[in-house]
C-alpha positions as CSV (number, residue, x, y, z in Angstrom):
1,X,92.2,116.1,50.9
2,X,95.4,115.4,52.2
3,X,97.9,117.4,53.9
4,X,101.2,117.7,52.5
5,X,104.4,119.5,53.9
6,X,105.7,122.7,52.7
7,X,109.1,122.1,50.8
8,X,109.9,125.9,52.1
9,X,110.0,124.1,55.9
10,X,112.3,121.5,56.4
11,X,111.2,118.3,58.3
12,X,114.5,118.6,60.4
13,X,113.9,122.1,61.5
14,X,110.0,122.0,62.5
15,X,111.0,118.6,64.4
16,X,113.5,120.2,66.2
17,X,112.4,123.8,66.6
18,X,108.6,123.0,67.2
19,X,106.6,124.5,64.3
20,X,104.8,123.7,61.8
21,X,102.9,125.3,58.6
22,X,99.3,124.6,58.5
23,X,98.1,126.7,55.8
24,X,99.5,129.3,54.0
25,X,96.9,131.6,52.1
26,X,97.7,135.0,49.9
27,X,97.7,137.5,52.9
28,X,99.1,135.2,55.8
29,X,100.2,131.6,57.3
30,X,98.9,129.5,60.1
31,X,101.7,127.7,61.6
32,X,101.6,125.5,64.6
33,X,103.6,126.2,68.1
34,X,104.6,123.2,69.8
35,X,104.2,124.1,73.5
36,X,107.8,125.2,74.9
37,X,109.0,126.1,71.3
38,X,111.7,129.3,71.3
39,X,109.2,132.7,70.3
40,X,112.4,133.4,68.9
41,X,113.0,131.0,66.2
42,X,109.2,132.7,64.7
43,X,111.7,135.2,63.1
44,X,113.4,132.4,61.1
45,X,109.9,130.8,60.4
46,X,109.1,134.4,59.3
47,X,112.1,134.5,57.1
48,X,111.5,130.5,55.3
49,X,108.1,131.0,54.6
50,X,107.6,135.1,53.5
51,X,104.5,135.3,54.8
52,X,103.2,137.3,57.9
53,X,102.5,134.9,60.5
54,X,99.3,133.9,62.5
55,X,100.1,131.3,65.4
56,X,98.6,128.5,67.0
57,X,99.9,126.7,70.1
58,X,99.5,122.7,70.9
59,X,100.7,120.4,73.3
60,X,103.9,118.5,72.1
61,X,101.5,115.3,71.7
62,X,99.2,116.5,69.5
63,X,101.8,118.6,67.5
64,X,104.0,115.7,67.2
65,X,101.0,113.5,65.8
66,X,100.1,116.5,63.3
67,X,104.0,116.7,62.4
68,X,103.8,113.2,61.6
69,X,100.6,112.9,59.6
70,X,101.9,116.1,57.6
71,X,105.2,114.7,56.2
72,X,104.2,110.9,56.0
73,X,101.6,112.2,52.9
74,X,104.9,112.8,50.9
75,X,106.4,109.4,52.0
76,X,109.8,107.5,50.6
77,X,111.1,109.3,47.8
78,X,108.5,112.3,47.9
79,X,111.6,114.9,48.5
80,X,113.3,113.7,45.1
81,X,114.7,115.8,42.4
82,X,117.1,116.8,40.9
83,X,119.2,117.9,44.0
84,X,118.6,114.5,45.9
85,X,118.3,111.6,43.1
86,X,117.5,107.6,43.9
87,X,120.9,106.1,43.8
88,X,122.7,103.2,44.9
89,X,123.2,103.1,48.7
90,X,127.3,103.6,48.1
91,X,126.5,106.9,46.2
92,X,124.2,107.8,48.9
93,X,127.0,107.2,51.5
94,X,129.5,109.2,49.7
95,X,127.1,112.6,49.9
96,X,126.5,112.1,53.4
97,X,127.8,114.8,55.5
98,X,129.3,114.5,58.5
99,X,126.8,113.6,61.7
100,X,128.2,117.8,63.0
101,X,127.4,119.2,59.8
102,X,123.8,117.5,59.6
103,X,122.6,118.7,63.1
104,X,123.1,122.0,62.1
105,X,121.9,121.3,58.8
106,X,117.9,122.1,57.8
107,X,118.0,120.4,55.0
108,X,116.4,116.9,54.6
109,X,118.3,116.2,51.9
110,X,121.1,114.1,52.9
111,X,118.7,111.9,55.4
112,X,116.0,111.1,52.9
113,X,119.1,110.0,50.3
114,X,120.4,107.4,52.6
115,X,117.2,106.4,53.4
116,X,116.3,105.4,49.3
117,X,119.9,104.0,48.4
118,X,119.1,101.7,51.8
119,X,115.7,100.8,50.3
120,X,116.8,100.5,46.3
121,X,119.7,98.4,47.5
122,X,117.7,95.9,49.4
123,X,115.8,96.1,46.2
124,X,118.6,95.2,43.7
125,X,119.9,92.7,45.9
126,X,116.2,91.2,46.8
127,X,116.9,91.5,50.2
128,X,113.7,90.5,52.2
129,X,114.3,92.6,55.5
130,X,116.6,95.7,56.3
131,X,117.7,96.0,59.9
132,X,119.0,99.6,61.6
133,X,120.7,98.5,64.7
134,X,122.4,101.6,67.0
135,X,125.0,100.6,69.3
136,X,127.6,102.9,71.6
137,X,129.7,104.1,68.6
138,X,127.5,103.5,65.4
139,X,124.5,102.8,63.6
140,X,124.7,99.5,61.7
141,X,122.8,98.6,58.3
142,X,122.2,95.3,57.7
143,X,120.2,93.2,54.8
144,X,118.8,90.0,55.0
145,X,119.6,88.4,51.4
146,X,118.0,84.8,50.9
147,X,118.0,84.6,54.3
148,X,121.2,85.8,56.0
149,X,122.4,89.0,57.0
150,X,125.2,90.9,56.2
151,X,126.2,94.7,56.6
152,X,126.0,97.0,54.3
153,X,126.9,100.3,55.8
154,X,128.1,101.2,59.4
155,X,127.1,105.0,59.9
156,X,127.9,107.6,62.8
157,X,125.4,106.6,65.9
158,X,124.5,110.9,66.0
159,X,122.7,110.0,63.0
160,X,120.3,107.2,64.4
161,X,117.6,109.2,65.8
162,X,117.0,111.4,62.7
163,X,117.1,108.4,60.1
164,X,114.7,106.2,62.9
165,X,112.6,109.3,63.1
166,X,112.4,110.0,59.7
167,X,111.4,106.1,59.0
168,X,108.6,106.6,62.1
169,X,107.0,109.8,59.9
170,X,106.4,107.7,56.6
171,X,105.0,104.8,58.4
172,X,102.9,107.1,60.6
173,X,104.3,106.2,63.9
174,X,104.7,108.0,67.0
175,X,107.8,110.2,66.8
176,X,107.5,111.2,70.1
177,X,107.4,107.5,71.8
178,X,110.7,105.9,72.1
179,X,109.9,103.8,75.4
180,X,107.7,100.8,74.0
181,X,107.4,99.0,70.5
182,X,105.5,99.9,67.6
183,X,104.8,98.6,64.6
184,X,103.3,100.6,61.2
185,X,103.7,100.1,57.2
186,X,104.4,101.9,54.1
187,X,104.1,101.4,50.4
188,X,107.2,101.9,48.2
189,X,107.3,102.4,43.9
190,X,110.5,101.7,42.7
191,X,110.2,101.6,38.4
192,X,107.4,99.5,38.4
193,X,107.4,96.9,41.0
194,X,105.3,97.8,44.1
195,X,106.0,96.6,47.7
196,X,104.8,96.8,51.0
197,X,107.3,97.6,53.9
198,X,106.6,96.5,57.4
199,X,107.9,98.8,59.9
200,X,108.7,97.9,63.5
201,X,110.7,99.6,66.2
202,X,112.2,98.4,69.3
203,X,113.6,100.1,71.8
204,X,117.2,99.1,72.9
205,X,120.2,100.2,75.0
206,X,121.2,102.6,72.7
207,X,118.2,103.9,71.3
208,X,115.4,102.3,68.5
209,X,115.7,99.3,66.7
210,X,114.7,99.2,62.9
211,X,113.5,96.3,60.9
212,X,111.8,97.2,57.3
213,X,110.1,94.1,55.7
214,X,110.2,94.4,52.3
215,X,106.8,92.6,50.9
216,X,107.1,92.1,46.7
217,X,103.4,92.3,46.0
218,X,104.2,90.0,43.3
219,X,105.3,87.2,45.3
220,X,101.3,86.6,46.1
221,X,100.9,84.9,42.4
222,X,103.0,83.0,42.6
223,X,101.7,79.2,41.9
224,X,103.1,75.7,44.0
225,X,105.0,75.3,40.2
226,X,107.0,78.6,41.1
227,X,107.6,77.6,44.8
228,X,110.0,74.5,43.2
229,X,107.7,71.8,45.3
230,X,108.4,68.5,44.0
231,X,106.1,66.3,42.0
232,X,105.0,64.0,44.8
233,X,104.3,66.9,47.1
234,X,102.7,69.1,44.8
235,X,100.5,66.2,43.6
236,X,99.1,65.5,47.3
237,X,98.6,69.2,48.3
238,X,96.3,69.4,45.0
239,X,94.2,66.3,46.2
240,X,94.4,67.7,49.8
241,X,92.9,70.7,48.6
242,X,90.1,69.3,46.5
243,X,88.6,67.6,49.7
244,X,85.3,69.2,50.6
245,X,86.3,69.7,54.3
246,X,89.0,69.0,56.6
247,X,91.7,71.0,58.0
248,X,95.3,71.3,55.7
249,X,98.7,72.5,57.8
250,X,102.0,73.8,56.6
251,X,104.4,73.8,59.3
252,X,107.8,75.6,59.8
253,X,109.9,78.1,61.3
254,X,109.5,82.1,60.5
255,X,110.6,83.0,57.3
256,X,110.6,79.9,55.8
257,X,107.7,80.5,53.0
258,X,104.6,79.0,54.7
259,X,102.0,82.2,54.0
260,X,103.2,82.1,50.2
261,X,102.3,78.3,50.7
262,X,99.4,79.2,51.4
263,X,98.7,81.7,49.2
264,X,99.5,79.6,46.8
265,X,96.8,76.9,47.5
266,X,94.2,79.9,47.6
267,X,94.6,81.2,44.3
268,X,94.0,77.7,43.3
269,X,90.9,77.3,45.4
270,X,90.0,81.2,43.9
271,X,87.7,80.5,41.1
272,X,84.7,82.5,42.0
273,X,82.9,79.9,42.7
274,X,83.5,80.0,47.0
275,X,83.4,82.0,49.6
276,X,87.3,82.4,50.6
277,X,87.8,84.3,53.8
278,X,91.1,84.5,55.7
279,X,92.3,85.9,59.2
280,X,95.3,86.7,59.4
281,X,98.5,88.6,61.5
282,X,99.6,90.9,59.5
283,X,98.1,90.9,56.3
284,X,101.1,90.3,54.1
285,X,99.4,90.5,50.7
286,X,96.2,91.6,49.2
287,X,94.8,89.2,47.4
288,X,91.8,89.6,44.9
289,X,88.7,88.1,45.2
290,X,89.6,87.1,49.1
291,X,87.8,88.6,51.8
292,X,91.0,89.1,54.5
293,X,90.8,90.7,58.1
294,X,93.6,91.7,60.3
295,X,93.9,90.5,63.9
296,X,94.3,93.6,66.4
297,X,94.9,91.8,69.9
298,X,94.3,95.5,70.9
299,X,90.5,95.6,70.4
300,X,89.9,91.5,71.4
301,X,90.1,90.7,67.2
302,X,92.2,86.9,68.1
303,X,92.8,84.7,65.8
304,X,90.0,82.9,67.6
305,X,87.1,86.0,67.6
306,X,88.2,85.9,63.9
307,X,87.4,82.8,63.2
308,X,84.2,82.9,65.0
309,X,82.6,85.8,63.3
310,X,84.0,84.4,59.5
311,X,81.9,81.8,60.2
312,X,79.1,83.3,60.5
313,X,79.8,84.7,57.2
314,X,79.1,81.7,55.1
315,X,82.8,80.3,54.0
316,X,83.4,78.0,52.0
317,X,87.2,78.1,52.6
318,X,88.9,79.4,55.7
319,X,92.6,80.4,56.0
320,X,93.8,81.0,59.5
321,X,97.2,82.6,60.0
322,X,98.4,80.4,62.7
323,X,97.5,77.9,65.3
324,X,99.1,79.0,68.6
325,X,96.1,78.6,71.2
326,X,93.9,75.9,72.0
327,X,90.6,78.1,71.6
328,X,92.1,79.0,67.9
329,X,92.9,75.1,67.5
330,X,89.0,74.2,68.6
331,X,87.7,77.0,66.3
332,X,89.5,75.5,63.5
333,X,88.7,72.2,64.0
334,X,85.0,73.0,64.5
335,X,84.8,74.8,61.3
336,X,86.4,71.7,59.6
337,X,83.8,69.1,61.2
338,X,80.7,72.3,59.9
339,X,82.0,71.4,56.4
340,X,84.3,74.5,55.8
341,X,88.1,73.8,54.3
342,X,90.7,75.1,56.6
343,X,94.0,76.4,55.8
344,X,96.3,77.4,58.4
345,X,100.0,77.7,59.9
346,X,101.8,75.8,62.7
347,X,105.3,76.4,64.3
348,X,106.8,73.0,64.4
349,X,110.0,71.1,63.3
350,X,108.6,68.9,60.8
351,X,105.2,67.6,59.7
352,X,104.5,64.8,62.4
353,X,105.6,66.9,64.6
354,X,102.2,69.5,64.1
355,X,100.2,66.2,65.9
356,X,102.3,66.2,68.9
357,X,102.0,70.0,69.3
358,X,98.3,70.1,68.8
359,X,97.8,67.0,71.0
360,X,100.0,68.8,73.6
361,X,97.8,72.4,73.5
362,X,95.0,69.8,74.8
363,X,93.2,68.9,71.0
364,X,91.7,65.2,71.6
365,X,93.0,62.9,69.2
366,X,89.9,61.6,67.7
367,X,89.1,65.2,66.5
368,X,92.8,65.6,64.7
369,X,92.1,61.8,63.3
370,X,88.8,63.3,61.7
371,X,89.7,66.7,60.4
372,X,93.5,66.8,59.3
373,X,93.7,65.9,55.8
374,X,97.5,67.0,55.0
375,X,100.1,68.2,56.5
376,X,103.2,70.0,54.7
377,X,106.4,70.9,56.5
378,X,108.8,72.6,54.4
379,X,112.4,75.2,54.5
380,X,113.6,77.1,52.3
381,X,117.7,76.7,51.0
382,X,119.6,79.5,48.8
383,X,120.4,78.3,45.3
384,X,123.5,78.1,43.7
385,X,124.5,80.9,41.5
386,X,124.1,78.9,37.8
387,X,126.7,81.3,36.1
388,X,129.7,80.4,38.5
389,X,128.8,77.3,40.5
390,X,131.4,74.6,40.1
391,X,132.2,71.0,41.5
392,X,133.1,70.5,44.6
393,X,136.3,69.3,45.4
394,X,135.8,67.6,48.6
395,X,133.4,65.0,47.3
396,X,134.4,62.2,50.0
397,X,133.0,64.7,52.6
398,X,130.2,65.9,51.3
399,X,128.9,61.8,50.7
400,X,129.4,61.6,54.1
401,X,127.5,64.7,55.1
402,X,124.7,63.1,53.0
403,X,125.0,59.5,54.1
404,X,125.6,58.9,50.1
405,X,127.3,55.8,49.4
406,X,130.7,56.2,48.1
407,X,130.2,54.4,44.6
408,X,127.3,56.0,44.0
409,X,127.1,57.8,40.9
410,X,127.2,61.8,41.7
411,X,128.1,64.9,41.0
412,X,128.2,67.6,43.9
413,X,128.3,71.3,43.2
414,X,129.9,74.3,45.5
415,X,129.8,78.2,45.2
416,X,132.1,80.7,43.7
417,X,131.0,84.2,43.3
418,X,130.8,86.4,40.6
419,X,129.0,89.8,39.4
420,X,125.4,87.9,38.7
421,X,125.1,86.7,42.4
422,X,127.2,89.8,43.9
423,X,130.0,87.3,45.0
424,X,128.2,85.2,47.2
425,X,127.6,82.1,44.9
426,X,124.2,81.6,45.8
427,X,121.4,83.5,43.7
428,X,117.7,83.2,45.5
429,X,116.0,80.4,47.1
430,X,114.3,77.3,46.6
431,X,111.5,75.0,49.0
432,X,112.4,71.8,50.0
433,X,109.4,70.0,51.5
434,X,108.1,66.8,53.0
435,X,104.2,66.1,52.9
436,X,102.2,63.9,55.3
437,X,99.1,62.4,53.7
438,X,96.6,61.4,56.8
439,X,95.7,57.8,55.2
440,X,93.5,55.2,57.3
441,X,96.4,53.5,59.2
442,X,97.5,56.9,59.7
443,X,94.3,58.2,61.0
444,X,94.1,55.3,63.2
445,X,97.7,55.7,65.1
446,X,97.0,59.8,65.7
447,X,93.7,58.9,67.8
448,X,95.4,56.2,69.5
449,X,97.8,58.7,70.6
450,X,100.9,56.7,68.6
451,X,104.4,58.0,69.7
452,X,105.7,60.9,67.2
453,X,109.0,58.4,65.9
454,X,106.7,55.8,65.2
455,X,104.4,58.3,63.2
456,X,107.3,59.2,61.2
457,X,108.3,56.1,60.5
458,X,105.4,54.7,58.8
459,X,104.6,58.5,56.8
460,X,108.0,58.4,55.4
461,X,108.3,54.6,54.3
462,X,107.4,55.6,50.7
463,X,107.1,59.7,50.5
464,X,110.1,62.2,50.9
465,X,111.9,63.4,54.1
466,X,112.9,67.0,54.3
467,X,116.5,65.8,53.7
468,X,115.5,63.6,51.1
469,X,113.8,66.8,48.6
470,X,117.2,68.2,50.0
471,X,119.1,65.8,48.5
472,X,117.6,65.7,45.2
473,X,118.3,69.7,44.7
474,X,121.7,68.8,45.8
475,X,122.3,65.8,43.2
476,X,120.5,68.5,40.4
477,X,123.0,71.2,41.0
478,X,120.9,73.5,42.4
479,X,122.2,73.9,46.0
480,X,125.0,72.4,48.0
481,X,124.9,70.2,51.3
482,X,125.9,72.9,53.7
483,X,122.4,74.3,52.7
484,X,120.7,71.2,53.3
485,X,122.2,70.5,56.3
486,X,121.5,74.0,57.8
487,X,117.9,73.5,57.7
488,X,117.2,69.7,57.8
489,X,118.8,67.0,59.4
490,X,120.3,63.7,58.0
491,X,119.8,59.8,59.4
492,X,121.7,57.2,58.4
493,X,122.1,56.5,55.0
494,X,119.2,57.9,52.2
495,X,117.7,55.7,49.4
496,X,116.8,56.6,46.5
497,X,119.7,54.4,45.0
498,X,122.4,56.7,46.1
């Protein structure tokens, strides 16, 4: 059974003070003594809990791990009544006290307040990441909203340890390390949508760093048809994944969508029928009916021990998180060639671009010529608000941004703001992508070690650049060039008949 905290001791005051209730029975109470805690303070102790008092004396280590596992049982939102409700992070603001008042304070209250309205305001605004940044003279809050940040609260820098602490508790971290990085998780209800947080810590001049990744559990069913991929490309990642063997990449910088990707494809391969086994760094979703294992660099579990011991596991279908070593690139490659379909990740630019980098990590060309199937580069642009979006009126500029000719017919778009999208003019995301089928011409300039530029210019003779499935969302209304030109880049003028 689980340990849960007294609500007669405070979290702030057995942090601080160096005690903790173990048990409390009829007669008596067992609380713990941190080692170097104030005898004194037993009296108050005494006083909070109305019990006689039996006492047991740890070091500060192992006290501050049992501290932690105690509270982190009752987790975000645990504390809640009537006194401290879940409210928008601006209500939560307005009750906070000031930083003087809450060191003296025992109550919890105020600090577990702020720390829902932050996490039900990323939620309303479907912010992916929250970051806590401390600096000199305050604590900054800042959310990540289809992908860029803005700041939501700037707070008094006293309060940054108590708020970082209190994060460290739910995701069972160390409270007493400060000196090197850790990472944990925790899982947040909010009405009935479920998510998974990510927690990492840094440490930094001024004290820790705080990023919370929200995870929407419902984002792993989410089918290529949701992730807006165009006909062409969605039509040769199906054949791609119908192959027997062969290995299938989705390239791209962090953040930009390539795990849902990949998700994606798996829940179409997920019929029961296979054996579907991933390794992966983290796990971001659980997905059923697929066996996933964690890498922990910690214990020797690599992407590359990983991918060893699945295959001896009988797979049908393996997903690897990411390529980033040649002993990972020659375990994948050698389950492709044993008849296994592999799935996996690669940081590049674009989608040629994956050859060069595994021909540079030392891959010989005739084994990427035999095992790559498909490779899928792919970004991800915010989409314009549809309630307030309106033409643009500097049309001229925006053809030439595009390289659009200037009788071409057209009708270009640009934000406004208004309540639906919060004032920003954009309202969520949308993929572009650009998909390179391995064909037998192809095949034949990758093992003859062809020059990436001349790759590219035979792959997109027919299919789509990323800047061309840019374009079209930009010719449908549904996002502007600024977007487009943020994450893709344009040359010379586009077809298309525009």
């Amino acid at each position: 059974m689980t340990e849960r905290a007294d609500p007669r001791l405070k979290y702030s005051f057995a942090r601080e003070h160096g005690f903790a209730l173990v048990d409390a029975r009829d007669a008596d109470a067992t609380v713990m003594m941190r080692d170097g805690a104030n005898a004194l303070m037993l009296r108050e102790v005494r006083r909070a809990i109305g019990l006689p008092l039996v006492t047991m004396s740890r070091s500060a280590k192992d006290f501050d791990t049992h501290l932690s596992n105690l509270y982190a049982a009752d987790g975000i939102g645990a504390h809640v009544d009537t006194e401290v409700p879940v409210e928008s992070l601006d209500s939560a603001l307005e009750g906070m006290p000031k930083a003087a008042d809450l060191l003296a304070n025992d109550d919890d209250a105020p600090v577990i307040r702020l720390i829902n309205g932050m996490m039900a305001e990323a939620v309303k605004t479907k912010a992916s990441d929250v970051h806590l940044e401390p600096f000199e003279n305050k604590l900054s809050v800042r959310l990540r909203t289809d992908g860029v940040l803005s700041e939501v609260a700037s707070l008094s820098a006293r309060l940054a340890p108590y708020i970082v602490s209190r994060i460290k508790v739910m995701a069972r971290l160390d409270i007493a390390e400060k000196r090197i990085p850790q990472d944990g998780r925790l899982s947040l209800t909010l009405g009935d949508r479920t998510f998974d947080v990510r927690v990492s810590t840094l440490p930094s001049r001024h004290g820790e760093r705080v990023v919370l990744r929200l995870l929407d559990t419902s984002q792993a069913h989410l089918s290529l048809e949701d992730l807006g991929m165009q006909r062409n490309a969605h039509d040769g990642i199906l054949d791609a994944l119908a192959e027997p063997n062969g290995i299938i990449l989705v390239t791209g910088p962090t953040g930009s969508g390539k795990t849902t990707t990949l998700y994606a494809g798996l829940s179409i391969l997920n019929d029961q029928s296979r054996n579907i086994m991933t390794v992966e760094d983290p796990i971001e979703y659980a997905l059923e009916g697929i066996s996933q294992t964690q890498v922990n660099a910690k214990v020797g579990m690599t992407f590359a021990n990983g991918l060893r011991a699945i295959l001896r596991q009988d797979p049908d279908v393996v997903m690897v998180g990411e390529i980033r070593d040649m002993e990972t690139a020659e375990m994948a490659i050698q389950a492709s060639l044993t008849g296994h379909l592999v799935l996996s990740t690669v940081h590049t630019n674009s989608a040629v671009a994956a050859i060069t980098r595994l021909r540079d990590m030392g891959v010989e060309p005739f084994l990427l010529s035999s095992t790559v199937k498909a490779i899928l580069a792919q970004r991800l642009v915010r989409r314009l608000c549809p309630s307030c979006k309106k033409p643009a009126s500097d049309d001229k500029r925006i053809r030439a941004q595009l390289a659009v000719r200037p009788d071409a017919e057209a009708t270009f778009f640009e934000p406004v703001g208004c309540p639906d999208c919060g004032g920003k003019g954009y309202n969520g995301r949308i993929g572009i992508y650009e998909l390179v089928k391995i064909d037998d011409k192809l095949r034949r300039m990758v093992q003859e070690g062809a020059p990436e530029q001349d790759m590219e210019e035979y792959a997109f003779r027919k299919a789509k650049t990323l800047a061309d499935s840019g374009l079209d969302l930009v010719l449908r209304g549904m996002t502007t060039a600024e977007e487009v030109l943020r994450v893709s880049k344009v040359q010379g003028a586009v077809d298309a008949g525009v």
